[in-house]
C-alpha positions in Angstrom: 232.7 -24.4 113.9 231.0 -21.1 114.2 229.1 -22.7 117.5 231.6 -24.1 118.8 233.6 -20.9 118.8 230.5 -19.0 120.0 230.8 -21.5 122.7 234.8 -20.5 123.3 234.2 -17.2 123.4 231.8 -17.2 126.4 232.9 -19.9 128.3 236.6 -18.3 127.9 238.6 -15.9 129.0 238.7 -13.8 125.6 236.3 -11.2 125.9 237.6 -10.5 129.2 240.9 -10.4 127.6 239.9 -8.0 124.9 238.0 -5.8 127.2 241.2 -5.7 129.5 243.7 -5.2 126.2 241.3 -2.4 124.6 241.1 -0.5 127.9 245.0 -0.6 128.4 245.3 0.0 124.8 243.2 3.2 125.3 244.5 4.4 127.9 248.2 4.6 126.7 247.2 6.2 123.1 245.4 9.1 124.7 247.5 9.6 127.4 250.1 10.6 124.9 248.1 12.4 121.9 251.2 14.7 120.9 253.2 11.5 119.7 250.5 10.5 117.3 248.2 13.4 116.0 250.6 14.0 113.4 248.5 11.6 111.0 247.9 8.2 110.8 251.4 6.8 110.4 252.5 8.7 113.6 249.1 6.4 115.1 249.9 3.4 113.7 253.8 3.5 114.4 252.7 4.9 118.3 250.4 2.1 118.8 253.1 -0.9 117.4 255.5 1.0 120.0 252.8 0.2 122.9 253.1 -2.9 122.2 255.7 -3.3 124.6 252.6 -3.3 126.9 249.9 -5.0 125.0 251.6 -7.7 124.3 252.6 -8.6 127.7 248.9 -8.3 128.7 247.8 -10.4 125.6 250.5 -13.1 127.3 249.2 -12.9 130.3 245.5 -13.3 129.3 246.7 -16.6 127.4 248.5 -18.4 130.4 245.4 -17.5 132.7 243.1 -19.2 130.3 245.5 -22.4 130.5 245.3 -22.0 134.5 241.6 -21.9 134.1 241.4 -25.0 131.9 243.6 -27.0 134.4 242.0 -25.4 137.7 238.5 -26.6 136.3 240.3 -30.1 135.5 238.7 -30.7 132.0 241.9 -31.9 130.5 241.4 -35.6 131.5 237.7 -34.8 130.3 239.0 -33.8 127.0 241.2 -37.0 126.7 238.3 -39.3 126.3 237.3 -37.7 123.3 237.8 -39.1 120.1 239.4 -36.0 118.5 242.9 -35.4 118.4 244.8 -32.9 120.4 245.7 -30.8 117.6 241.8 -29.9 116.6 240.4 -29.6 120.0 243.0 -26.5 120.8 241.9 -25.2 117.5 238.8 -23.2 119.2 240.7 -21.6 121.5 243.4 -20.6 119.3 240.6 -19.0 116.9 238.4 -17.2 119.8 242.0 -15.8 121.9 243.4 -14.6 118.4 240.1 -13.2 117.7 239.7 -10.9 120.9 243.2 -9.8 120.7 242.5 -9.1 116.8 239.5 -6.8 117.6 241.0 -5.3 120.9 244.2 -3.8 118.7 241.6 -2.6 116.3 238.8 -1.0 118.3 241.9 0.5 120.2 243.0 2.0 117.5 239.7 3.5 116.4 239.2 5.2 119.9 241.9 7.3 118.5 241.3 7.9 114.9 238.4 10.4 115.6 241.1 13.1 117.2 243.0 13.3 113.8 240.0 12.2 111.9 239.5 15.5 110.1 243.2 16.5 109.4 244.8 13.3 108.7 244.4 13.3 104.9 247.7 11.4 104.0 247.2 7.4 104.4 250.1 5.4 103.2 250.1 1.8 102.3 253.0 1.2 104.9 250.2 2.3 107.9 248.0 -1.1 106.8 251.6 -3.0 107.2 252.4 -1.9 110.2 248.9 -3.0 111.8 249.2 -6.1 110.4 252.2 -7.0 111.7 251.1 -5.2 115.2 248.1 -7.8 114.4 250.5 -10.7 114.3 252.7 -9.8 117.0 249.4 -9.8 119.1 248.5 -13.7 118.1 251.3 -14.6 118.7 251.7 -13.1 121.8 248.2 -14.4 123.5 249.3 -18.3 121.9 252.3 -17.9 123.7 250.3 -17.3 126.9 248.6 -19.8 126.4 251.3 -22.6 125.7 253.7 -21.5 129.0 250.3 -21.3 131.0 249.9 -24.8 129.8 253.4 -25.9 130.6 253.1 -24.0 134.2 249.6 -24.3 135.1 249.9 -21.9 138.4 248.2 -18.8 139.9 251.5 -16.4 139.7 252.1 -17.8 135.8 250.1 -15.1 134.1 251.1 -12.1 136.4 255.0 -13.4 136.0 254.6 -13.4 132.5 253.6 -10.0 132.1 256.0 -8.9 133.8 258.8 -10.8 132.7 257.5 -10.2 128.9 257.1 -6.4 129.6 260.9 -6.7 130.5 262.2 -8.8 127.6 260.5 -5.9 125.4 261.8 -2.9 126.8 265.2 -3.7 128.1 266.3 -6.7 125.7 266.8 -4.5 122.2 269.0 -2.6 124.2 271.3 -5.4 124.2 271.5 -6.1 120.8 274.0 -3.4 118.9 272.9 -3.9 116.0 269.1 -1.6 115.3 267.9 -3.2 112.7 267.9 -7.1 114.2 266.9 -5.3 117.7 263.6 -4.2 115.5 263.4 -7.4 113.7 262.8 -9.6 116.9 261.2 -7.0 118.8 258.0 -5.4 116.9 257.9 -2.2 119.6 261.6 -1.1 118.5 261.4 1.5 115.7 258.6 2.8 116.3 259.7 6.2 117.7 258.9 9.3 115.3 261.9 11.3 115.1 259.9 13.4 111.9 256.2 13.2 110.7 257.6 12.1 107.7 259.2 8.9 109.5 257.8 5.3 108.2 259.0 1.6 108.5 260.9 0.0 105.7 258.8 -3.0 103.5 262.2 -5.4 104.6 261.8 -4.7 108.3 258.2 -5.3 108.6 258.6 -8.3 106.8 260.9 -9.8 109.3 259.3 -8.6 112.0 256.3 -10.8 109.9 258.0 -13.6 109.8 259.6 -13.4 113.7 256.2 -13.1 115.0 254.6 -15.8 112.6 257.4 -18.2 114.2 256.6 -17.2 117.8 253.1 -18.2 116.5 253.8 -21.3 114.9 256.1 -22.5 118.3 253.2 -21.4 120.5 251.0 -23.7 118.6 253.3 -26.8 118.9 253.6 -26.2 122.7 249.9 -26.4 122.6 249.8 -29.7 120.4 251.9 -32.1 121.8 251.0 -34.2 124.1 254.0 -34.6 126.6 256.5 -32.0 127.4 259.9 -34.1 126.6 258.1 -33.3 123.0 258.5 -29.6 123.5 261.9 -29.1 121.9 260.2 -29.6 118.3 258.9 -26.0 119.3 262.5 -25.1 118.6 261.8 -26.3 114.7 259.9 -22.9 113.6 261.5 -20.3 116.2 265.0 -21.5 114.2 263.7 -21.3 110.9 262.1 -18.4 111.9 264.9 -16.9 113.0 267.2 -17.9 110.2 264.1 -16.2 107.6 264.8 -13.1 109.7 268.0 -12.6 110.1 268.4 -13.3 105.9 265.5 -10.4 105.3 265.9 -7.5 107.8 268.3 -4.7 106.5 271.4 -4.0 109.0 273.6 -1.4 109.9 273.6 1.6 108.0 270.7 0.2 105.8 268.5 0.0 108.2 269.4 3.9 109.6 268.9 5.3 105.8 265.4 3.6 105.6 262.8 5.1 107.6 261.8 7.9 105.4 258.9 8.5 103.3 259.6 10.5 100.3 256.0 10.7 99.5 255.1 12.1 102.9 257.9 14.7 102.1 256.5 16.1 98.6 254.7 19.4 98.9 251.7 20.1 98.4 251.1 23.5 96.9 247.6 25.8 96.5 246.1 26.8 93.3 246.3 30.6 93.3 249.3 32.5 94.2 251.1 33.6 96.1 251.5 29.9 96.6 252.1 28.4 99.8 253.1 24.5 100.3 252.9 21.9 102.9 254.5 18.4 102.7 251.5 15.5 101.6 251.7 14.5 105.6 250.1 17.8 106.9 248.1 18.5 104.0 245.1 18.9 105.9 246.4 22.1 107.7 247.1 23.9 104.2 243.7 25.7 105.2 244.9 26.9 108.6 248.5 27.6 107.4 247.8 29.6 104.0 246.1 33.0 105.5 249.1 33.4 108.0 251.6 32.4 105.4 250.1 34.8 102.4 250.1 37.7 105.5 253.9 37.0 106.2 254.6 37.4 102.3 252.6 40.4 102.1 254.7 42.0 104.7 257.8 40.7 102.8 257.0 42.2 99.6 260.4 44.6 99.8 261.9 41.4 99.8 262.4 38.8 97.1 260.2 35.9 98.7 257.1 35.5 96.4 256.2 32.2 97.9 255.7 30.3 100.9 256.8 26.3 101.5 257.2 24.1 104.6 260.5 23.0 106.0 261.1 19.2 105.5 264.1 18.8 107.0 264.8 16.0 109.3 267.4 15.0 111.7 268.0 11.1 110.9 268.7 10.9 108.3 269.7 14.1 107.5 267.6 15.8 104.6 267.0 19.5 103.4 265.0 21.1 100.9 266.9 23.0 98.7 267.7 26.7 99.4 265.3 29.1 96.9 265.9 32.8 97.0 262.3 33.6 96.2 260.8 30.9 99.1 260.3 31.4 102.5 260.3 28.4 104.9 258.1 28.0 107.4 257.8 25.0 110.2 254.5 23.3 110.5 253.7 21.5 113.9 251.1 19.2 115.0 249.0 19.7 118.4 247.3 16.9 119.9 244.5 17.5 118.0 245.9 17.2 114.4 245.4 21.0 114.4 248.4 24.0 113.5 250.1 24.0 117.1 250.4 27.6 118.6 248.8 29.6 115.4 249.6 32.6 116.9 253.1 31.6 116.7 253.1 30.9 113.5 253.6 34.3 111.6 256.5 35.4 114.1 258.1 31.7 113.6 258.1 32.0 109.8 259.5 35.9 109.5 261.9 35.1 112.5 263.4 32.1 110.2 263.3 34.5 107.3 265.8 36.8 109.2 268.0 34.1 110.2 268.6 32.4 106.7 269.1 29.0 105.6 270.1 26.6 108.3 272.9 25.8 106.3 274.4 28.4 107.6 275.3 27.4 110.9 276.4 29.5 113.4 276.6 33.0 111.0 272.5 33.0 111.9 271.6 36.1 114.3 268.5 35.5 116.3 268.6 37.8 118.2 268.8 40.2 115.3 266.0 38.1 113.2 263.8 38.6 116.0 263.8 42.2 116.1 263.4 42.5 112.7 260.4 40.6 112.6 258.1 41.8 115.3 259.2 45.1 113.5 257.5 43.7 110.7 254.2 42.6 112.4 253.8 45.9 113.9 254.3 44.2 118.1 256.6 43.7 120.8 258.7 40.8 121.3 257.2 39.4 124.3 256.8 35.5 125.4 253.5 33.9 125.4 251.0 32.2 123.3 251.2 34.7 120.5 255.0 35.4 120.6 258.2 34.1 122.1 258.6 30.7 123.8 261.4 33.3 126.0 262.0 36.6 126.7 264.7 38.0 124.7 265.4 41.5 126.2 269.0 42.1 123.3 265.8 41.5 120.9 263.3 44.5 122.7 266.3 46.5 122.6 267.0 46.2 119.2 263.4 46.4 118.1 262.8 49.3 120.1 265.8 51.4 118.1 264.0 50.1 114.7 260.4 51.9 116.2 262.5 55.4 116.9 263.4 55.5 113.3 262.1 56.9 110.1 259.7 54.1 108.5 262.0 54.0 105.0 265.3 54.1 107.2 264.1 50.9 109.2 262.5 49.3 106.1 265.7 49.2 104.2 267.7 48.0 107.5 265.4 45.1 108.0 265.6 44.8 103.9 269.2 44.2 104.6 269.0 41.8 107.2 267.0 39.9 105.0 269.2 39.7 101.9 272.8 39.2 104.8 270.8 36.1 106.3 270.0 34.8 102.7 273.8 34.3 101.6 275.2 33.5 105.4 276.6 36.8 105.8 276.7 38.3 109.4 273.6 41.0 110.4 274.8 41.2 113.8 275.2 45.3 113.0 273.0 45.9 110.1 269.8 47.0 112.3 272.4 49.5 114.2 274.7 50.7 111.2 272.3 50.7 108.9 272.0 49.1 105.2 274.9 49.4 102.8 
């Protein structure tokens, strides 16, 4: 078997295949580093959601293979041997699902070395989701290869890129429902909304079994020997189906799931003051814990004694809970896997200090936080690299008033602001009026 796959393999079109799928692959991960240097979820999840383009590709490598086979006529060849149908396609099932295999693989690895040396957090749900990426890519390239066989012609493998890059992007769309639209459609779902986002163990099992059906329907194709015999492909994509529809979690189940609590939990350092990152970042707790022990240090009027990252998400909606002595700070992710804007940092995390908890809605003063700490760090407000993302003139203003007074007079004002923000009160008029 192992020559006569060597044998497959050259005289195929599968290394051409997996040399075309890699370079697409690789071209679409590092085009967009920003969605996936986050770690090696964000990667993983990123790559699945290109799959909206690799698979399409892997479809198209399949039915040009079957338009080679029937171009160079060997089918009637084949017919005179003694073997049955069923174990002569088995070489070329093995060699196109093993150049898709390694093409998803080595393009994956063309990216790991940009996050290589941050990413510390792997989950078990990151080997899942390549798996079923894995799957989805099989079955994709059998696919190819059982329309090519049923419409062996020249436009079949460019029409069925196209059609299949369609079906992927535009079908879920159709479907209300987001947690069948992700169960028969492995790119949906894949967008990071968080880098503490993950896939559910129930959806990537039905997106398992979806894809293993494709497979298994993709091989009958291939088997029979007449098309009026083609409808018995219908036997697995139903069962398939049926498997699928029973497993994946719907509605508001599906919404809930897509968080990692372990990604969440906080890693903290040894000595104090302490300062703590979620697991998912915990490679940055080096960059992030000089600039965060500095912001303390000039907090020490206040009551924060510590330093942790804000987990809070959007969908679904989480929090961390609200610590008098903790100040919150927002880690991001540059396309490197390094602390994005660092000089930001310190201004970002004193500025948040002076607005309060975001609980508090629309009571938070910005403009007022602002002032208060570049007062703090001793500089301007000013846009740039190491300040604002805008110019905030009310803020200059403000700021500069703070500068023309006595140091103790601003320190309590500031002070103030502080304690306001803390319980949701309004500082609008507490840098002007003064502490009381």
């Amino acid at each position: 078997m192992n020559r006569i796959l060597r044998i497959e393999l050259r005289r195929s079109a599968a290394l051409g295949a997996a040399l075309l799928i890699t370079v697409g692959g690789a071209i679409v991960l590092h085009t967009t580093p920003g969605r996936w240097s986050a770690g090696w979820m964000a990667l993983v999840m990123t790559q699945r959601e290109y799959l909206a383009v690799l698979s399409p590709l892997a479809m198209a490598a399949g039915a040009w293979q079957s338009y080679r086979e029937h171009r160079a006529n060997v089918a009637e060849l084949f017919t005179t041997t003694p073997r049955p149908r069923p174990q002569r396609i088995v070489p070329i099932l093995l060699a196109t699902a093993l150049a898709v295999l390694v093409a998803y693989l080595v393009t994956l690895l063309t990216a790991a070395p940009r996050i290589a040396d941050t990413a510390r957090y792997l989950p078990p749900a990151a080997f899942v989701v390549v798996a079923v990426g894995l799957i989805a890519m099989i079955a994709s390239v059998w696919l190819g290869l059982a329309v090519g066989r049923l419409v062996p012609a020249l436009a079949t493998a460019p029409a069925l890129a196209v059609i299949g890059f369609v079906l992927l992007i535009l079908a879920p769309h159709a479907i209300a429902d987001g947690g069948i639209a992700a169960a028969f459609s492995p790119a949906v779902g894949m967008s990071m909304f968080s880098d503490y986002d993950t896939v559910g163990t129930k959806v990537s099992i039905a997106q398992a079994l979806w894809m293993a059906a494709v497979a298994a329907a993709a091989v009958v194709l291939l088997a029979v020997h007449h098309r009026k015999f083609a409808v018995s492909a219908l036997v697995p994509l139903a069962v398939g189906a049926t498997a699928t529809a029973l497993v994946v979690p719907t509605g508001r189940a599906y919404e809930q799931g897509t968080l990692d609590p372990v990604a969440q939990e906080l890693v903290c350092t040894h000595d104090t003051p302490r300062v703590c990152i979620s697991r998912a970042h915990e490679g940055l707790l080096p960059e992030v814990t000089p600039k965060a022990r500095h912001a303390l240090q000039l907090l020490s009027r206040t009551s924060l004694t510590q330093a942790h990252e804000d987990t809070s998400t959007l969908f679904p909606s989480t929090a961390p809970t609200s610590r008098p002595d903790t100040a919150l700070m927002t880690i991001t992710v540059d396309k490197q896997g390094h602390l994005a804007h660092p000089g930001r940092f310190e201004p970002a995390m004193l500025t948040g200090v002076f607005t309060g908890p975001a609980s508090c809605g629309d009571d938070r003063n910005f403009t007022v936080a602002t002032a208060a700490a570049y007062w703090l760090l001793d500089r301007k407000p000013a846009a740039g690299t190491e300040g604002l993302e805008f110019d905030d003139p009310d803020a200059v203003k403000l700021w500069k008033k703070l500068r023309a007074l006595p140091h103790a007079e601003a320190e309590a004002r500031v002070t103030a602001v502080q304690q306001a923000a803390q319980k949701c009160r309004d500082t609008t008029n507490l840098l002007t009026r003064g502490a009381r």
